[in-house]
N, C-alpha and C positions, 0 to 999 in steps of 0.2 A: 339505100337508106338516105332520108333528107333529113339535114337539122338545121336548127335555127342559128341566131349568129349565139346567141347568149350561149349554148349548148357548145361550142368551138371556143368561147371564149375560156368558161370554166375548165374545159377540159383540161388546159395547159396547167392547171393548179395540180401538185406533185398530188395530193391524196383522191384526186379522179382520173389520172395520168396510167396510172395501174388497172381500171376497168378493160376488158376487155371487150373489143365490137361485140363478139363472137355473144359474152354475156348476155351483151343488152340484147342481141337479135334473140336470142333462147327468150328472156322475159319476155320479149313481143308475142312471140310465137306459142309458146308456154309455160305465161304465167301462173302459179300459186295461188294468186290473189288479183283482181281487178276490182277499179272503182272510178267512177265519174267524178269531177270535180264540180261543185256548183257556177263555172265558167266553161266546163265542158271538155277541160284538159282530162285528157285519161292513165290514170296511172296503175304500171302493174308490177309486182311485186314476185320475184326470184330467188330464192335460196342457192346460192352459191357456195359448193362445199370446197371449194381450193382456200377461199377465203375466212369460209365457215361465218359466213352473212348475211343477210338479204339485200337483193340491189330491188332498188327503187327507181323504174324509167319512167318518166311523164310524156306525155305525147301529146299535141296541139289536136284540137278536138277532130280533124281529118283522120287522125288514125294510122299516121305513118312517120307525120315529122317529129323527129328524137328532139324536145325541148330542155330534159336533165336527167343525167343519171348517177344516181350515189347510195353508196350501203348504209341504208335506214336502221339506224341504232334501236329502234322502236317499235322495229317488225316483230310483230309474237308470232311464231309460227303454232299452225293449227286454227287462229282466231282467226273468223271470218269477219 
């Protein structure tokens, strides 16, 4: 996996310290929900039952570099 620097820098903050790699490669691989950003970032969207959450991974438009990942308060599940 490649990440950005901003992506290492958050990390260290206690409330995305708890994510686990394991998570966010599951959301790459199979996500719930995917969506294009109007810059190209691609973000997908995970339901996590340990947490009982949705993680939210954004991805630099290549499609592999991890630019942020955190449990999206505003994920509806089901809603496309």
């Amino acid at each position: 996996m490649r990440f950005t620097q901003y992506f290492l820098y958050v990390r260290q903050r206690a409330d995305r310290a708890k994510i686990k790699l394991e998570w966010i490669e599951d959301a790459i691989r199979e996500p719930e929900r995917t969506a294009v950003q109007s810059d190209g970032r691609i973000r997908k969207w995970k339901w996590i039952k340990e947490e009982n959450k949705a993680l939210r991974v954004v991805l630099l438009p290549d499609g592999q570099t991890i630019h942020n990942a955190f449990f999206d308060r505003n994920f509806k599940r089901g809603v496309k």
